[in-house]
ChimeraX commands (.cxc) that place a marker at each C-alpha (Angstrom):
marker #1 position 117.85,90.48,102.99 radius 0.5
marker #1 position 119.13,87.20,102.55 radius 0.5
marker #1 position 122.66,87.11,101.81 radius 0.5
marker #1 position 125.27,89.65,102.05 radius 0.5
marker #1 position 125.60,89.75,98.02 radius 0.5
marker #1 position 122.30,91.22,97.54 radius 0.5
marker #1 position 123.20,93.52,100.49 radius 0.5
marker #1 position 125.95,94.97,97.89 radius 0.5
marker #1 position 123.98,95.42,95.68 radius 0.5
marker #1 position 121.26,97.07,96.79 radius 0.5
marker #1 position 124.25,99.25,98.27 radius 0.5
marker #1 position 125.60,99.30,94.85 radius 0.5
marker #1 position 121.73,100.60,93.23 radius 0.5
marker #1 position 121.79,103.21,96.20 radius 0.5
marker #1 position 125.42,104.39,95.71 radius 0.5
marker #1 position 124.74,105.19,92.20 radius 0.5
marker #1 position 121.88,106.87,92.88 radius 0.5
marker #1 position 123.67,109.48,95.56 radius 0.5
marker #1 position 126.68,109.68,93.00 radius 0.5
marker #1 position 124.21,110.73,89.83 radius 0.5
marker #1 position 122.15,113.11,92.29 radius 0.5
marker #1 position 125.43,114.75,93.36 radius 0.5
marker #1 position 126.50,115.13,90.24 radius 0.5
marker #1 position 123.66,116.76,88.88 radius 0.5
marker #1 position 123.11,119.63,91.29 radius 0.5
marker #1 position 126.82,120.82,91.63 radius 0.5
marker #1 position 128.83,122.41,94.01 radius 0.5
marker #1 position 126.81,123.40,97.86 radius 0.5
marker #1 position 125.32,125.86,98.77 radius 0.5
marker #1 position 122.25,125.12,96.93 radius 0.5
marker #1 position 118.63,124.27,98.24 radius 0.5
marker #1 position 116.92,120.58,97.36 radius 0.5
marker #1 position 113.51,119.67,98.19 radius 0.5
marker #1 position 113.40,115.73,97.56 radius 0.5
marker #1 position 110.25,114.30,97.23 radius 0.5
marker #1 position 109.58,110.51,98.20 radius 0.5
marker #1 position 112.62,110.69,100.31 radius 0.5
marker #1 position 111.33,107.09,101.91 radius 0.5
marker #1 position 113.69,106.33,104.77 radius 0.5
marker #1 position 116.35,109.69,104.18 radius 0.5
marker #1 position 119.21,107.93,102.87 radius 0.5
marker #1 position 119.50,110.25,100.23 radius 0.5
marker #1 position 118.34,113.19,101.86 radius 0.5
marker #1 position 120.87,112.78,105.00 radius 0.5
marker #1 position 124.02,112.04,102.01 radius 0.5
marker #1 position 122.76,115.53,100.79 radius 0.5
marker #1 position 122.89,117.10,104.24 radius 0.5
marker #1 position 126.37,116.13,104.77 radius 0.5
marker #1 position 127.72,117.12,101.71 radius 0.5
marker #1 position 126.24,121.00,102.49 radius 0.5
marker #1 position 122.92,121.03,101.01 radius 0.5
marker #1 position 120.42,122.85,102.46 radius 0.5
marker #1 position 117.75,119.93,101.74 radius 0.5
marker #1 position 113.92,119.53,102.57 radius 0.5
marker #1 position 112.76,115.90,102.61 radius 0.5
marker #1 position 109.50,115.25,102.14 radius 0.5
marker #1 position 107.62,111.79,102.82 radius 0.5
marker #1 position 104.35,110.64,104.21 radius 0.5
marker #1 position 106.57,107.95,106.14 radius 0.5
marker #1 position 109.42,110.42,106.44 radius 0.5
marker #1 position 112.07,109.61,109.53 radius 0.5
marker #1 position 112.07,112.13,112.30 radius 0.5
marker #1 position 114.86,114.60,112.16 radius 0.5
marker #1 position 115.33,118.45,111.52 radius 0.5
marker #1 position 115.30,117.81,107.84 radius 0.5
marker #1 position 112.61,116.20,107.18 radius 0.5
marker #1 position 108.51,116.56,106.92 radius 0.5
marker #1 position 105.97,114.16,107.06 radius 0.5
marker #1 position 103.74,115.14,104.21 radius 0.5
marker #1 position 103.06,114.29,100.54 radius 0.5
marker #1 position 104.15,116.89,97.50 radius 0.5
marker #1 position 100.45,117.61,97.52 radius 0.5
marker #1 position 100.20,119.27,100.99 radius 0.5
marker #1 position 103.50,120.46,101.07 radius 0.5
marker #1 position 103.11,124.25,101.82 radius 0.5
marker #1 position 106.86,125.71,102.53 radius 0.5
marker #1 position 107.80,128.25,99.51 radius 0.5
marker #1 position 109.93,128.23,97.15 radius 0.5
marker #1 position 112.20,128.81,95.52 radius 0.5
marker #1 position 114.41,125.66,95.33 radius 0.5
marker #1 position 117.03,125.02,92.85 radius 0.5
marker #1 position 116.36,121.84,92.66 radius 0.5
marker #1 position 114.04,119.00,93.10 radius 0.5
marker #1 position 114.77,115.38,93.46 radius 0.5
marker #1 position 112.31,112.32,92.88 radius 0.5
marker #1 position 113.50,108.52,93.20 radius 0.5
marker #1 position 111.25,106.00,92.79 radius 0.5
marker #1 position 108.08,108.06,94.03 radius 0.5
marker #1 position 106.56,109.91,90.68 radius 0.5
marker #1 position 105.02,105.87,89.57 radius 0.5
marker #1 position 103.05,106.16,93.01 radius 0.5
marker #1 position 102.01,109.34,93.41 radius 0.5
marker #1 position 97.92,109.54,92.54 radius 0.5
marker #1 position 97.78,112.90,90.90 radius 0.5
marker #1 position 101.08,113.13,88.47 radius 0.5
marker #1 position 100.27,116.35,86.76 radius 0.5
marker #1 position 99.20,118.15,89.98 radius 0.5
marker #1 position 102.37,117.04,91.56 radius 0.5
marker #1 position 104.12,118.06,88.42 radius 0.5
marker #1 position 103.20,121.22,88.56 radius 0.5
marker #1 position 104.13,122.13,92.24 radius 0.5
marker #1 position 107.57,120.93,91.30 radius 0.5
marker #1 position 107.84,123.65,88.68 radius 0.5
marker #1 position 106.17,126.37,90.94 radius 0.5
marker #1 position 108.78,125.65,93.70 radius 0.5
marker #1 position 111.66,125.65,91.29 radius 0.5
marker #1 position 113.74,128.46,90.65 radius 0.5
marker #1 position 114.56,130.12,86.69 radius 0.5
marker #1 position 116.86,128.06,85.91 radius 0.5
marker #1 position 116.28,125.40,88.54 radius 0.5
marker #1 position 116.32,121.19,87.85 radius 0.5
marker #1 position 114.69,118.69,88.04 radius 0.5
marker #1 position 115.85,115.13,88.56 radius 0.5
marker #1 position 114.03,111.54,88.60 radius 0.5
marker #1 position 115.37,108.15,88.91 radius 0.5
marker #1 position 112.06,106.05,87.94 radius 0.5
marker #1 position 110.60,102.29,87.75 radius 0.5
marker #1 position 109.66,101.36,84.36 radius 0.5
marker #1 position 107.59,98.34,84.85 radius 0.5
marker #1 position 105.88,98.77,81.69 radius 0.5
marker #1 position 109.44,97.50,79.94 radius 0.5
marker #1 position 108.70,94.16,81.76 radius 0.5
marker #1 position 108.06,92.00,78.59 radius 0.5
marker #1 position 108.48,87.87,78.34 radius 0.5
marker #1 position 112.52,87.99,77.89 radius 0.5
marker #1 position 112.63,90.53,80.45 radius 0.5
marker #1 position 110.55,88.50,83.26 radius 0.5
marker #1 position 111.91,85.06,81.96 radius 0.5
marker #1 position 115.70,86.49,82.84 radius 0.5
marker #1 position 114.62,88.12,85.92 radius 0.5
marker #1 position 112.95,84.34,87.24 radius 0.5
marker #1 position 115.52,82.38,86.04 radius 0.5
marker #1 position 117.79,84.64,89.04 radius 0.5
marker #1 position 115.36,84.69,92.11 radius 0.5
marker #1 position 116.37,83.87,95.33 radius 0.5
marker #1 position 116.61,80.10,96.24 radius 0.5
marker #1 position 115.41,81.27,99.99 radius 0.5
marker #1 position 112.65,83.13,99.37 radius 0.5
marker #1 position 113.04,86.97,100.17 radius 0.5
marker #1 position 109.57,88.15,99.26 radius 0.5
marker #1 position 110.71,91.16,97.89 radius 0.5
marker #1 position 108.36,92.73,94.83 radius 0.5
marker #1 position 109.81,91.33,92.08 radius 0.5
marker #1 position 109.74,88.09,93.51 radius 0.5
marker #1 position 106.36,88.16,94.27 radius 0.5
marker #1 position 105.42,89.46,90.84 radius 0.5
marker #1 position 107.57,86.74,89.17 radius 0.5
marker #1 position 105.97,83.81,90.74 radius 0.5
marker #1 position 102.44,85.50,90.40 radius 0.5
marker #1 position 102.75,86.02,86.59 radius 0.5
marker #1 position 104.68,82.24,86.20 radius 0.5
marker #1 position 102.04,80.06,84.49 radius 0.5
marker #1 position 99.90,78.01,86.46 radius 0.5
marker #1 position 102.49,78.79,89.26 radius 0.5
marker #1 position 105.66,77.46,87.02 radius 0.5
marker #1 position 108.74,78.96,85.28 radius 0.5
marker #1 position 107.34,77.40,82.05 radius 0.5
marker #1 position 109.87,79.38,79.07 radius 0.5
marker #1 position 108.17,81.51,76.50 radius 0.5
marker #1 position 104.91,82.44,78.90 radius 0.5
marker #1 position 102.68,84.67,76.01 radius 0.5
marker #1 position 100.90,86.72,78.90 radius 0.5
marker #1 position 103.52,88.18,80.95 radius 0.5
marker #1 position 102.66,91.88,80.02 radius 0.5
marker #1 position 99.09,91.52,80.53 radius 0.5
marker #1 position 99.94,89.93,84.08 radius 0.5
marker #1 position 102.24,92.93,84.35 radius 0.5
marker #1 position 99.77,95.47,83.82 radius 0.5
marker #1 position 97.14,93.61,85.98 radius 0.5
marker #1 position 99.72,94.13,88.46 radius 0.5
marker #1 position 100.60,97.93,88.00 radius 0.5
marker #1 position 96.78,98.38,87.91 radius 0.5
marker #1 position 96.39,97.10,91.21 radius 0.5
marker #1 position 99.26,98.69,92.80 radius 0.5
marker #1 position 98.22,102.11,91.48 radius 0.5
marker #1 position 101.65,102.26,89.38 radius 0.5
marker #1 position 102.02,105.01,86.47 radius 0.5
marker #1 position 103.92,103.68,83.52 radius 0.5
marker #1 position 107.08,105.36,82.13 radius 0.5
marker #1 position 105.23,106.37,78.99 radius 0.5
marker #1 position 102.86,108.68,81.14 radius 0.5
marker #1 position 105.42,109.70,83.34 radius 0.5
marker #1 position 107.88,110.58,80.45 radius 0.5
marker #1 position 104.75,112.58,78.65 radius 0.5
marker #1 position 103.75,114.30,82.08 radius 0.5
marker #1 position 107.39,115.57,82.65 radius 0.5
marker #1 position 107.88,116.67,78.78 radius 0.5
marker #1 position 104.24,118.70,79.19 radius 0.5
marker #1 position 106.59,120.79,81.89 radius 0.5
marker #1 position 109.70,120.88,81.67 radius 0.5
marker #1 position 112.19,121.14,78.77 radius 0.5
marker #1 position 114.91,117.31,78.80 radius 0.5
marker #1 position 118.38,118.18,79.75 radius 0.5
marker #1 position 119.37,114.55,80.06 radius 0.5
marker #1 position 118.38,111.11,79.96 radius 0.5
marker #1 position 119.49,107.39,80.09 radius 0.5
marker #1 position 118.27,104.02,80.55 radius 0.5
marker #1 position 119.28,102.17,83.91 radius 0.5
marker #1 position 119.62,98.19,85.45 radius 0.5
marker #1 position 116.87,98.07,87.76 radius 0.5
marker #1 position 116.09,94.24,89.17 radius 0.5
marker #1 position 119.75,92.93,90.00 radius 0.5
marker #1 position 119.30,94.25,93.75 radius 0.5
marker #1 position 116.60,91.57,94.13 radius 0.5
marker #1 position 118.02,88.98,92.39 radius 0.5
marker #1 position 120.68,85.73,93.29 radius 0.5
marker #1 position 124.62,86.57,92.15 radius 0.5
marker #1 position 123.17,89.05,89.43 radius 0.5
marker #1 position 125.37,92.81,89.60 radius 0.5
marker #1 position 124.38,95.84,88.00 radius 0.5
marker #1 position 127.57,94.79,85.54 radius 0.5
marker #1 position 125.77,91.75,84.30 radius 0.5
marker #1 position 122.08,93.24,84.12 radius 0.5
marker #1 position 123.89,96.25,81.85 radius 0.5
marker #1 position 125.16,93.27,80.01 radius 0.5
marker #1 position 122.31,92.03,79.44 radius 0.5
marker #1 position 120.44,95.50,78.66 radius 0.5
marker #1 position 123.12,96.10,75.74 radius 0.5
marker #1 position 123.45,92.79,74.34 radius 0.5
marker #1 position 119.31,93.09,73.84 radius 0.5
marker #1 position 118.95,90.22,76.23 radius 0.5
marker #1 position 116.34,92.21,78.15 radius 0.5
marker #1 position 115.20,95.27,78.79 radius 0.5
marker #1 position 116.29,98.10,81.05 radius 0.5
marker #1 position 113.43,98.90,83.50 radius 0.5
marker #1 position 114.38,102.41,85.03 radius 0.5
marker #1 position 115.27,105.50,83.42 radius 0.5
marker #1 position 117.48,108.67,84.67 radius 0.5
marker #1 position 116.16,112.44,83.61 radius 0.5
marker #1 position 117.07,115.44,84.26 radius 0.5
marker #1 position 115.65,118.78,83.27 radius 0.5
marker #1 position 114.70,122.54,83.49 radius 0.5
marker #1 position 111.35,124.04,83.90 radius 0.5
marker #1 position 109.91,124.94,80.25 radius 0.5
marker #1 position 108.79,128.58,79.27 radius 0.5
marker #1 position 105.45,127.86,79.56 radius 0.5
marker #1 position 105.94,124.79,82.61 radius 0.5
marker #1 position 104.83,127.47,85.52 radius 0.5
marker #1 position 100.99,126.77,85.85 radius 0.5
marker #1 position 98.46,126.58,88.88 radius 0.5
marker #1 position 98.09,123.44,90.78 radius 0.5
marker #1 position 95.44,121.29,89.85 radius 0.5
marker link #1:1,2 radius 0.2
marker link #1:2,3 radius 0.2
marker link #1:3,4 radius 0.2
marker link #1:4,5 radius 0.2
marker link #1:5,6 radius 0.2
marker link #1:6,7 radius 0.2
marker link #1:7,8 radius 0.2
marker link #1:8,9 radius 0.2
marker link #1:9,10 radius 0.2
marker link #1:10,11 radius 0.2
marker link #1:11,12 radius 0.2
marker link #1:12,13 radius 0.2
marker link #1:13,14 radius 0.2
marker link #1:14,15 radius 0.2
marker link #1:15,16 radius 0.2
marker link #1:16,17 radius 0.2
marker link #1:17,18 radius 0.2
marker link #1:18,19 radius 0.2
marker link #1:19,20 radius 0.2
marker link #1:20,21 radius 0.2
marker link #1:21,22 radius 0.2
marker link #1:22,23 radius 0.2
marker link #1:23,24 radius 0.2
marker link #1:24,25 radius 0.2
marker link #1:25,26 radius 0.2
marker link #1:26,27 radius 0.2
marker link #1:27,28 radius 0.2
marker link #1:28,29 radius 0.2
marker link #1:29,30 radius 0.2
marker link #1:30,31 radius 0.2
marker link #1:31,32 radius 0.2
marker link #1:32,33 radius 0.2
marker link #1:33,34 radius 0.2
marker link #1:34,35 radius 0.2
marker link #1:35,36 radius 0.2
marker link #1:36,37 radius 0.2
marker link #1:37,38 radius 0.2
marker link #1:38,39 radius 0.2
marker link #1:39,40 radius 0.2
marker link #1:40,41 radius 0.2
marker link #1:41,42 radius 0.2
marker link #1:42,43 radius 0.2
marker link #1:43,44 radius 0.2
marker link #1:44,45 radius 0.2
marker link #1:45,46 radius 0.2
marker link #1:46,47 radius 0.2
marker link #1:47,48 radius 0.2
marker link #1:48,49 radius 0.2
marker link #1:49,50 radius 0.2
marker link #1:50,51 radius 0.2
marker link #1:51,52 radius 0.2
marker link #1:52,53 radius 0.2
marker link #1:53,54 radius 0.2
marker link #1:54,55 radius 0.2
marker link #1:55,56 radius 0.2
marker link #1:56,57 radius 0.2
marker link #1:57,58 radius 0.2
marker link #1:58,59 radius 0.2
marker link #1:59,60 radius 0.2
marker link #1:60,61 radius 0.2
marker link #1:61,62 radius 0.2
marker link #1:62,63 radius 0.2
marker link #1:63,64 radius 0.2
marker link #1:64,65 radius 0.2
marker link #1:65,66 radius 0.2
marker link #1:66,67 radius 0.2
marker link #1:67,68 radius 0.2
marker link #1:68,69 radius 0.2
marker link #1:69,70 radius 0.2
marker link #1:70,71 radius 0.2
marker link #1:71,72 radius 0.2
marker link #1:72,73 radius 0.2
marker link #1:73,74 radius 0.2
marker link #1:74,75 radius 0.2
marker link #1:75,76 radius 0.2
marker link #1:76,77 radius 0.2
marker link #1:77,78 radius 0.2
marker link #1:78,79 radius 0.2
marker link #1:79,80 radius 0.2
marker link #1:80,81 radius 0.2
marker link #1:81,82 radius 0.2
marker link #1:82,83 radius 0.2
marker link #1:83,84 radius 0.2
marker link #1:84,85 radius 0.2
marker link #1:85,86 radius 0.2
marker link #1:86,87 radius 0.2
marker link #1:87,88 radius 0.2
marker link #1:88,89 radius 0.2
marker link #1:89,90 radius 0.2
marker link #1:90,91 radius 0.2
marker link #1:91,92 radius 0.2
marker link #1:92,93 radius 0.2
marker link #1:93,94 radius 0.2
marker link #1:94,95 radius 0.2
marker link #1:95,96 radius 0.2
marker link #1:96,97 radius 0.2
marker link #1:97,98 radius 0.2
marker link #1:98,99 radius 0.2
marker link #1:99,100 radius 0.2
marker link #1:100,101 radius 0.2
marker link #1:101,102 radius 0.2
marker link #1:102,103 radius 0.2
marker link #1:103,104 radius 0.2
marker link #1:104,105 radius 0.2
marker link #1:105,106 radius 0.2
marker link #1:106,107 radius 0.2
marker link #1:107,108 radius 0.2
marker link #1:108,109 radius 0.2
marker link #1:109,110 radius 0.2
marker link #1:110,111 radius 0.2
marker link #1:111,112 radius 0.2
marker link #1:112,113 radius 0.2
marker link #1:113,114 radius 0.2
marker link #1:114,115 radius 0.2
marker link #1:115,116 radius 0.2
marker link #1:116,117 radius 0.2
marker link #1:117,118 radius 0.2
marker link #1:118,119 radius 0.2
marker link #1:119,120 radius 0.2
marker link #1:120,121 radius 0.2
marker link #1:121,122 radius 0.2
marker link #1:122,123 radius 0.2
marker link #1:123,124 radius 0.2
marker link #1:124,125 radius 0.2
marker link #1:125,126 radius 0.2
marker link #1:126,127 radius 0.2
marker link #1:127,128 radius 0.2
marker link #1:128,129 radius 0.2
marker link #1:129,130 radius 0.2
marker link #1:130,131 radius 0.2
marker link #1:131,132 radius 0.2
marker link #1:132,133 radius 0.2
marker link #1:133,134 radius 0.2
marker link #1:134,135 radius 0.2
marker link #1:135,136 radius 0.2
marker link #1:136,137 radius 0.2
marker link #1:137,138 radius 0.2
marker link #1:138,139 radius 0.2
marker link #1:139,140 radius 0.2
marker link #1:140,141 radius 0.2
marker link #1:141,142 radius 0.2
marker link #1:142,143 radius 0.2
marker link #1:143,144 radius 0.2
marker link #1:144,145 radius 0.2
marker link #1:145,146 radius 0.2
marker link #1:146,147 radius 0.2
marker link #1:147,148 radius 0.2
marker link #1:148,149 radius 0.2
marker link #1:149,150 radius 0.2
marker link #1:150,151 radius 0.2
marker link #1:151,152 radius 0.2
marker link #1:152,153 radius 0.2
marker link #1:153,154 radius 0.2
marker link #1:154,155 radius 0.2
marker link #1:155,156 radius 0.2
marker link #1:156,157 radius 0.2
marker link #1:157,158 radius 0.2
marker link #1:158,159 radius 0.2
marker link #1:159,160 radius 0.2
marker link #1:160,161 radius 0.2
marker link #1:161,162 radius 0.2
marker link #1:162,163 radius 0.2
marker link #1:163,164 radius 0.2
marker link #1:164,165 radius 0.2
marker link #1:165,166 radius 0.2
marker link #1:166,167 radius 0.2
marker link #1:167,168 radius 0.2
marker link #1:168,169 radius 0.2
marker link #1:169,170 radius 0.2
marker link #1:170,171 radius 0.2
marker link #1:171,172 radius 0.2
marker link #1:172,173 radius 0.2
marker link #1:173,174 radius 0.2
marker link #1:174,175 radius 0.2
marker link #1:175,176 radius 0.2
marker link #1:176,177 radius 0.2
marker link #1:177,178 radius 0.2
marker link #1:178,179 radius 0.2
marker link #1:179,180 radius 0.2
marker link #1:180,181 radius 0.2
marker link #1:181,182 radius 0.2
marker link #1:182,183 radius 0.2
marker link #1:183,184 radius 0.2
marker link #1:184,185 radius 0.2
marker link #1:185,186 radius 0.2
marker link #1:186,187 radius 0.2
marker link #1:187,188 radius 0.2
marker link #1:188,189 radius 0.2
marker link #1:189,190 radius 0.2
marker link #1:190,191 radius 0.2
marker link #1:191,192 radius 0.2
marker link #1:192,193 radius 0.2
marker link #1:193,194 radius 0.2
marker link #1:194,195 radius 0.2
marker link #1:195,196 radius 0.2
marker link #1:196,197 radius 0.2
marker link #1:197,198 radius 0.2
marker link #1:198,199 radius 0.2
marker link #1:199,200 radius 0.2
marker link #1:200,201 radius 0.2
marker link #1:201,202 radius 0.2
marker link #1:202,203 radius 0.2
marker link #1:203,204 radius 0.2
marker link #1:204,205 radius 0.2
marker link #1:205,206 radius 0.2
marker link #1:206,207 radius 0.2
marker link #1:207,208 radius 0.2
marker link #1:208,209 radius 0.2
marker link #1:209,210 radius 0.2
marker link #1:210,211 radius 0.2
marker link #1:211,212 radius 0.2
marker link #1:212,213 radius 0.2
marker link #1:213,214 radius 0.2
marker link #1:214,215 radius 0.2
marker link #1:215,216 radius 0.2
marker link #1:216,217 radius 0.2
marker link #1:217,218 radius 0.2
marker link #1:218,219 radius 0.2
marker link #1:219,220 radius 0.2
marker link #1:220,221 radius 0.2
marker link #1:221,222 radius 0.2
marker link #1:222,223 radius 0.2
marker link #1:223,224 radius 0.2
marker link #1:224,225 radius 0.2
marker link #1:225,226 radius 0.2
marker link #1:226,227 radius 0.2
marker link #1:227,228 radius 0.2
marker link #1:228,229 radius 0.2
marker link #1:229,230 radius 0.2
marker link #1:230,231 radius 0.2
marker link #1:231,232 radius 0.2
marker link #1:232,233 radius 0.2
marker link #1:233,234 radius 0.2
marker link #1:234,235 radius 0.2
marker link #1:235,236 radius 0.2
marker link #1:236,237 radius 0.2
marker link #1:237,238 radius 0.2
marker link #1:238,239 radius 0.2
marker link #1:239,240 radius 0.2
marker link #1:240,241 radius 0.2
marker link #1:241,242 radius 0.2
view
């Protein structure tokens, strides 16, 4: 990263992230499977508070916790009493399949609990706040790139009409499920315990905190673009793979 500020912050977006999890899933001993676990930050926070935790990732580190394998080959049984996903639901190709192995591996009783990208909240106030706060430098993160992609004619010309079109052009491409579908694939299996709105972009952006993006959110400056949920398998959430 580029300076030490957006460091913090992405510490700050991670730190929030553990703290919510934890709080969530209660006192230890309890078993997690966390899907997506990406580089184990999470997964290893888990460990240490007493967790007995399964980490799943395609690109997962090495260590005794972890496996290197998607939710849809994952093949150790269940029961778990709960299952984490952060940031890997908008990726994953076959949402309802994967769905559905997270409610098989659950316990009665058991949770499940998403932090999620909601790119399809990008709209023109949104994007237009979000540019206005990139790095000087240059640190080709995502957001960056998609900012200066979906700029017109290459600019940071105000009031751009197309910037949801450019942002579903983009989610297209990437292979990205919206928040509507992953809200409606989620609700199909498992009954809402909680749920809130979250700051998403501030981690990639120039002397921006999560304090002034929630600002921002509330004042109905822009929009929030990730969402918290937790929940419990439905009566009838149990089904075969697919």
């Amino acid at each position: 990263m580029a300076s030490s500020g957006r460091m913090g912050e992405a510490a700050t977006w991670q730190r929030r992230v553990e703290g919510f999890v934890l709080d969530q899933i209660g006192h230890s001993p309890a078993r997690v499977l966390e899907v997506g676990c990406g580089n184990g930050e999470l997964a290893v926070v888990l460990d240490r508070a007493g967790y007995s935790v399964t980490a799943i990732d395609p690109r997962a580190p090495e260590g005794q916790i972890f496996r290197r394998v998607g939710i849809e080959e994952f093949a150790e049984p269940g029961p778990f009493d709960h299952v984490v996903a952060i940031l890997s639901l908008h990726h994953v190709d076959n949402i309802g399949g994967a769905l559905n192995k997270m409610s098989n591996l659950l316990r009665s009783g058991g949770t499940l609990i998403v932090v999620e990208f909601a790119w399809d909240r990008i709209d023109v106030k949104t994007a237009e706040w979000a540019r206005a706060r990139l790095p000087a430098s240059g640190r080709h993160s995502w957001l960056e790139r998609w900012c200066r992609r979906s700029a017109p004619h290459g600019g940071d010309e105000p009031g751009h009409p197309h910037v949801e079109t450019h942002v579903s052009e983009w989610a297209n491409e990437e292979g990205l499920h919206p928040s509507a579908r992953m809200l409606e694939e989620i609700g199909r299996r498992f009954a809402r315990r909680s749920f809130a709105w979250w700051p998403y972009l501030y981690s990639d952006l120039d002397d921006t905190s999560q304090t002034d993006e929630l600002a921002a959110i509330e004042s109905g400056e822009i929009n929030a673009t990730s969402f918290c949920y937790v929940g419990a398998v439905a009566s009838e959430g149990r089904v075969s793979p697919r």
